[in-house]
Gaussian input, Z-matrix of N, CA and C with variables (Angstrom, degrees):
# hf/3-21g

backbone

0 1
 N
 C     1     B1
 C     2     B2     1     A1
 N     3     B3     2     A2     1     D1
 C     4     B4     3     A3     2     D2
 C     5     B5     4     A4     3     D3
 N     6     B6     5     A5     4     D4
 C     7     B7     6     A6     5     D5
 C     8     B8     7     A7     6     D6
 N     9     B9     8     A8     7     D7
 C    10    B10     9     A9     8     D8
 C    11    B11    10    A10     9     D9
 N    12    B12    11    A11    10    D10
 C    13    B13    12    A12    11    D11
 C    14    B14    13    A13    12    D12
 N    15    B15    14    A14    13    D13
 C    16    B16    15    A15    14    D14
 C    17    B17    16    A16    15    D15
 N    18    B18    17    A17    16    D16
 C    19    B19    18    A18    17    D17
 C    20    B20    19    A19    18    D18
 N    21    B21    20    A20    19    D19
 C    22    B22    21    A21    20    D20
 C    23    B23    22    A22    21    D21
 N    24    B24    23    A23    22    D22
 C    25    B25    24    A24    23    D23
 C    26    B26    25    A25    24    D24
 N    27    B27    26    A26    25    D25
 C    28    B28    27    A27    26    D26
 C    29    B29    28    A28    27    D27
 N    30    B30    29    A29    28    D28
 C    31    B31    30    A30    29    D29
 C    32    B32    31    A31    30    D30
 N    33    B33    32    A32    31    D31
 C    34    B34    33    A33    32    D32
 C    35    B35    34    A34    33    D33
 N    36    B36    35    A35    34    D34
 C    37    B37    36    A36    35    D35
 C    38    B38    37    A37    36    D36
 N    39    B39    38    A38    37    D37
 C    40    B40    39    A39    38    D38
 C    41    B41    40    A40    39    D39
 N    42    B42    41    A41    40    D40
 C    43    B43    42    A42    41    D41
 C    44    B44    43    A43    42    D42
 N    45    B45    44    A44    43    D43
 C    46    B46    45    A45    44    D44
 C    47    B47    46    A46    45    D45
 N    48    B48    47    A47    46    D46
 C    49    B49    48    A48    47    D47
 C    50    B50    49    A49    48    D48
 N    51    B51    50    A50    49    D49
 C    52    B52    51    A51    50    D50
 C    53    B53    52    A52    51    D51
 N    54    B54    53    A53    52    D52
 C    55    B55    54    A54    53    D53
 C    56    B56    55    A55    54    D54
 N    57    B57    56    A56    55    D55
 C    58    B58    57    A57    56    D56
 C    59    B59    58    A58    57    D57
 N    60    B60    59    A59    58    D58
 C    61    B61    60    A60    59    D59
 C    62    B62    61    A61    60    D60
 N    63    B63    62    A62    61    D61
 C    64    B64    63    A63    62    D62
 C    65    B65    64    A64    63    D63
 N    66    B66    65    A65    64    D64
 C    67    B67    66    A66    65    D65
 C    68    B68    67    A67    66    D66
 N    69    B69    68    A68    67    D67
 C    70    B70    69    A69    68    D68
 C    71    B71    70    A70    69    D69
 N    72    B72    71    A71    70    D70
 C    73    B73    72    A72    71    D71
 C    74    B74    73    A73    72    D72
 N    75    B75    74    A74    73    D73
 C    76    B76    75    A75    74    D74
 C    77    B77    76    A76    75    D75
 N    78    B78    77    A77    76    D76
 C    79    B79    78    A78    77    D77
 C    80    B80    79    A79    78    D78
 N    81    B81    80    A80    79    D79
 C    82    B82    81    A81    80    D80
 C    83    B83    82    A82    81    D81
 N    84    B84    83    A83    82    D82
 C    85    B85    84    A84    83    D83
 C    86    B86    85    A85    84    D84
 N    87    B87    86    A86    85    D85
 C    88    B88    87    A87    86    D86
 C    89    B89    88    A88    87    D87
 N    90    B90    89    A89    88    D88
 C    91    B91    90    A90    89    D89
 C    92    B92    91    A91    90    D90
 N    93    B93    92    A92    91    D91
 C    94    B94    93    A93    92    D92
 C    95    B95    94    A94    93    D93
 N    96    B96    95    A95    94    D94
 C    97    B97    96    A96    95    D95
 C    98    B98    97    A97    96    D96
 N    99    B99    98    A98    97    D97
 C   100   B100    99    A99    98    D98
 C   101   B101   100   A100    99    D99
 N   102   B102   101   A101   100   D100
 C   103   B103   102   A102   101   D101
 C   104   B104   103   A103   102   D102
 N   105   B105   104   A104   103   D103
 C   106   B106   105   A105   104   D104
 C   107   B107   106   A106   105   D105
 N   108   B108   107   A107   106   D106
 C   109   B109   108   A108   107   D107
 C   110   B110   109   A109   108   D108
 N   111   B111   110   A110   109   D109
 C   112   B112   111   A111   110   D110
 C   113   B113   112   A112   111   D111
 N   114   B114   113   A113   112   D112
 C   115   B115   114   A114   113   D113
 C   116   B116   115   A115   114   D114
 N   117   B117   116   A116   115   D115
 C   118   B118   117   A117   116   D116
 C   119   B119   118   A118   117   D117
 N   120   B120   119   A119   118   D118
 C   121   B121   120   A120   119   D119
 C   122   B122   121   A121   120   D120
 N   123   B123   122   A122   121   D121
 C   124   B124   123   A123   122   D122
 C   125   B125   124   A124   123   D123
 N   126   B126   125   A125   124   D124
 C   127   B127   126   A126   125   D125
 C   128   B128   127   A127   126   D126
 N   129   B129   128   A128   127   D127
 C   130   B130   129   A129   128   D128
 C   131   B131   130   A130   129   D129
 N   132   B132   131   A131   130   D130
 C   133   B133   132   A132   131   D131
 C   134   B134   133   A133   132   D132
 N   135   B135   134   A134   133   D133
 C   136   B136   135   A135   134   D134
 C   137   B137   136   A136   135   D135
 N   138   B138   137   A137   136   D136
 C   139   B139   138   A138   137   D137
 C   140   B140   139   A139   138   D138
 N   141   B141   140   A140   139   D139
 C   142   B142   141   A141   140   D140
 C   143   B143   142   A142   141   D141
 N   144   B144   143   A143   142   D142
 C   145   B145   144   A144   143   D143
 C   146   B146   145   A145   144   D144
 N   147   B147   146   A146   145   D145
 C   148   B148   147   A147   146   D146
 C   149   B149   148   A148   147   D147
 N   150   B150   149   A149   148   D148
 C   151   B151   150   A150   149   D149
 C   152   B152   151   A151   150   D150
 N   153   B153   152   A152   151   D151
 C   154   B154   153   A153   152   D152
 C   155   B155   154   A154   153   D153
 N   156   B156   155   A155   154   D154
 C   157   B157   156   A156   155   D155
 C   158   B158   157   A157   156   D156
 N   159   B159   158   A158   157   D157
 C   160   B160   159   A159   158   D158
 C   161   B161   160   A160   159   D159
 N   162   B162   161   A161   160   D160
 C   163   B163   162   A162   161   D161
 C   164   B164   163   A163   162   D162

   B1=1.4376
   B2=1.5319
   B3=1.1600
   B4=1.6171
   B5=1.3935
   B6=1.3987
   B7=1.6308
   B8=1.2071
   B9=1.4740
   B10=1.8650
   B11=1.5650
   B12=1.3134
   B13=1.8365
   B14=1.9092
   B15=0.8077
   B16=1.6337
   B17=1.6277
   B18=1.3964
   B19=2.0511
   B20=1.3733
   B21=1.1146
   B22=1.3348
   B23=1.4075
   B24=1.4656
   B25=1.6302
   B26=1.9510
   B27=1.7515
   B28=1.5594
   B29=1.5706
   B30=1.7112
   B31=1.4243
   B32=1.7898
   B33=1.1240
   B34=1.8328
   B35=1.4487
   B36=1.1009
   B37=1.5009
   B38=1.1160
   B39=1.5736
   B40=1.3620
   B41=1.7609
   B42=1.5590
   B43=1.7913
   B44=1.5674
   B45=1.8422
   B46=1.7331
   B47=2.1877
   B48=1.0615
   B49=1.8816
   B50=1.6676
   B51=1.5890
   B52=1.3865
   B53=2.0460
   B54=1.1377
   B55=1.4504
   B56=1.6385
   B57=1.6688
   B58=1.8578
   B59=1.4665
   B60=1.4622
   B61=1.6028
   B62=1.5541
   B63=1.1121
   B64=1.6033
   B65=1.1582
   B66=1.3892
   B67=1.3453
   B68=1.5739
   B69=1.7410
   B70=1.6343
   B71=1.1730
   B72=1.3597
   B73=2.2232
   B74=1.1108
   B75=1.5264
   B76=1.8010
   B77=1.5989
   B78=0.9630
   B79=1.8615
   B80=1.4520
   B81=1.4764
   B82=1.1621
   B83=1.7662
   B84=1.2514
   B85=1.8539
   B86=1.2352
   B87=0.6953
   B88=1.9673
   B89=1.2135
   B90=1.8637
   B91=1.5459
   B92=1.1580
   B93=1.5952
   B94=1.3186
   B95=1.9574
   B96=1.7801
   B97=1.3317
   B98=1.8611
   B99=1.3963
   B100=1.3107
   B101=1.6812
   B102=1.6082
   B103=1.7508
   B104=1.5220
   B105=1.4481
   B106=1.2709
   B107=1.4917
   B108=1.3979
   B109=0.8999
   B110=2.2294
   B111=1.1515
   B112=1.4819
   B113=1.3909
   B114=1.1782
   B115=1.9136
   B116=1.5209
   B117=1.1671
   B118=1.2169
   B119=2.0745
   B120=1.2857
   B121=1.3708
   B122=1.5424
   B123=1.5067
   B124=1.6366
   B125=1.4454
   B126=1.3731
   B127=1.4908
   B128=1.6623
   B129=0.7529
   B130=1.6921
   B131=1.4298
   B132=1.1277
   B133=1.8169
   B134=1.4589
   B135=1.4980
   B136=1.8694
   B137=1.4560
   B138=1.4692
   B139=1.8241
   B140=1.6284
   B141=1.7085
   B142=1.4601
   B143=1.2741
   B144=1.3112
   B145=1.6595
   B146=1.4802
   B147=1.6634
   B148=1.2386
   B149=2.0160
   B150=1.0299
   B151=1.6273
   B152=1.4597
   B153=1.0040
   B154=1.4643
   B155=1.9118
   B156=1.7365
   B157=1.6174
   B158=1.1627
   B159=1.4073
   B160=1.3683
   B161=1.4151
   B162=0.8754
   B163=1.7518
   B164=1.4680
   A1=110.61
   A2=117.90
   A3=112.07
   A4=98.08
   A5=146.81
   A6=165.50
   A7=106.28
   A8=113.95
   A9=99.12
   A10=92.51
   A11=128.94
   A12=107.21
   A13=98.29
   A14=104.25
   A15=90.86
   A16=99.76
   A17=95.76
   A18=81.76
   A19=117.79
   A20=131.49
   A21=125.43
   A22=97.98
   A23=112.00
   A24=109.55
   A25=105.51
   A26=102.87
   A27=83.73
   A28=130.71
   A29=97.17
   A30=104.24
   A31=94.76
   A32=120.96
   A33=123.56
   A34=96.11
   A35=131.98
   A36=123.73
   A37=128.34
   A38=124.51
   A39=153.42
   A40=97.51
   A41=92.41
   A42=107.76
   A43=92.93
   A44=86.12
   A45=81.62
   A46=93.18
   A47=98.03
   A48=90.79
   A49=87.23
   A50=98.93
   A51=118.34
   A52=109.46
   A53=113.12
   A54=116.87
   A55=90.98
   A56=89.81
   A57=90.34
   A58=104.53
   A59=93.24
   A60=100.74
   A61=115.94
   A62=111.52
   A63=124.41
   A64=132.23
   A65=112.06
   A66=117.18
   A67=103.49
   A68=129.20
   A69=98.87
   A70=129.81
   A71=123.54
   A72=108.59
   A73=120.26
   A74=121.58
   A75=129.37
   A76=75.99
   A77=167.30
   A78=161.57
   A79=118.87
   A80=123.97
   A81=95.19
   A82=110.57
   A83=85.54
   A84=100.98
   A85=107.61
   A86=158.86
   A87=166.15
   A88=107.20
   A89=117.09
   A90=106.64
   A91=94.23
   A92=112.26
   A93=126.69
   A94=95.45
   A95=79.81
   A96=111.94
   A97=113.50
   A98=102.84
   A99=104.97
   A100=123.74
   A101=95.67
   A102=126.09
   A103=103.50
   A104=149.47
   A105=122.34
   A106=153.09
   A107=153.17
   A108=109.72
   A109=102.24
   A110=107.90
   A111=96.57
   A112=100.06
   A113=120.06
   A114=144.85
   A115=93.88
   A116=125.18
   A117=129.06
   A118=116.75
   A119=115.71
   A120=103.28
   A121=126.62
   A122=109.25
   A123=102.47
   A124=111.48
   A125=105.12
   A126=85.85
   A127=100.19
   A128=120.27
   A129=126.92
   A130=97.13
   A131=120.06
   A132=139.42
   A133=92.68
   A134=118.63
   A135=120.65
   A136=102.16
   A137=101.85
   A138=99.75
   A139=114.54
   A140=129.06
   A141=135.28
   A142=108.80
   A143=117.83
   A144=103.96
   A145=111.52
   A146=109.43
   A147=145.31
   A148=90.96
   A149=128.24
   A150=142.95
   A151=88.98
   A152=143.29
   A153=121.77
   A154=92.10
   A155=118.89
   A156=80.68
   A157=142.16
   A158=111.82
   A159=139.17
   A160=132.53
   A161=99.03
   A162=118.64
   A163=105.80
   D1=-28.84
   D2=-167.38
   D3=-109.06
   D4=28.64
   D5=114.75
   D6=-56.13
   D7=-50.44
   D8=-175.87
   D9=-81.07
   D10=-40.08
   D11=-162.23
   D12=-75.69
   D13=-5.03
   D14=176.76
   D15=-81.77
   D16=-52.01
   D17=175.66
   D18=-81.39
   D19=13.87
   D20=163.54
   D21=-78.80
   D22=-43.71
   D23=-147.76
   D24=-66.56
   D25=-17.32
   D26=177.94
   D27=-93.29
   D28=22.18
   D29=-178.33
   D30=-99.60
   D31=-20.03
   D32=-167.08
   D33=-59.49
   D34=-44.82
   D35=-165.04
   D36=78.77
   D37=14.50
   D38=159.28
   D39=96.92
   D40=32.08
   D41=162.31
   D42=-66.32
   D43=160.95
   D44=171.38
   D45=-91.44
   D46=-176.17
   D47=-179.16
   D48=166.60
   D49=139.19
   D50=174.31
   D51=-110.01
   D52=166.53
   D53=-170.74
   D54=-135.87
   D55=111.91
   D56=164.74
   D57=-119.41
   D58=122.94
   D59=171.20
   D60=-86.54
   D61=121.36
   D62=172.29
   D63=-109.70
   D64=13.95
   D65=-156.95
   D66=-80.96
   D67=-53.01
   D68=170.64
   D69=-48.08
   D70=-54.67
   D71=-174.70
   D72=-79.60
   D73=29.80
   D74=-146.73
   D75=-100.71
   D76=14.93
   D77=133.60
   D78=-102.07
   D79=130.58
   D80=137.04
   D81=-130.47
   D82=169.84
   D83=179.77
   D84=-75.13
   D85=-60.95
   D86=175.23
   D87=-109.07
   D88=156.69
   D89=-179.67
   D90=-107.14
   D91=148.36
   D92=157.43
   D93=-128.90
   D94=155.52
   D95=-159.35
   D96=41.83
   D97=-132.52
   D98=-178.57
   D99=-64.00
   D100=-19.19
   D101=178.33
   D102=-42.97
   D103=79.23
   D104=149.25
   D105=-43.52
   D106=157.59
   D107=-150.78
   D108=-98.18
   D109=165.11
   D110=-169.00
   D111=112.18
   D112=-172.88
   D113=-166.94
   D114=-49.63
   D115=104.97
   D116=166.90
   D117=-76.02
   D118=-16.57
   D119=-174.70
   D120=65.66
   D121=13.29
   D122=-159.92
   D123=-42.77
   D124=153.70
   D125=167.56
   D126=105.19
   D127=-48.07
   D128=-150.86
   D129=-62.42
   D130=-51.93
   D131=-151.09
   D132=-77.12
   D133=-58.92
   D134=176.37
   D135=-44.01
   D136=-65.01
   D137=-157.62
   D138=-65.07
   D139=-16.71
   D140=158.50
   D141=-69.76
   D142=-45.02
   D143=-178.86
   D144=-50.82
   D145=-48.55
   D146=-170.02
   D147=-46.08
   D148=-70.18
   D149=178.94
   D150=-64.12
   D151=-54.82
   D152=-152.78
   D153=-82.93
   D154=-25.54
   D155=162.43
   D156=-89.65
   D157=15.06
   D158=167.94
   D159=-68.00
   D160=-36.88
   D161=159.75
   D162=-86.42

């Protein structure tokens, strides 16, 4: 993880920019709870709440 944010970081342009790695829970095999089964998005729902308390 901290190999890809070092090469991410020289495309930002001394933007500020965060790196979320999702790549283990990014599937699942069967759905549980609201989880369908397929591309789960982890992550997605925290980091919008996350912007919507920002505004």
């Amino acid at each position: 993880m901290i190999v890809e944010a070092h090469f991410l970081k020289r495309f930002t342009h001394g933007l500020p920019w965060a790196n979320i790695d999702i790549a283990g829970p990014a599937f699942a095999e069967k759905e549980w709870g609201y989880v369908t089964a397929g591309g789960v998005g982890f992550g997605v729902r925290t980091f919008v709440n996350y912007l919507e308390q920002l505004s």
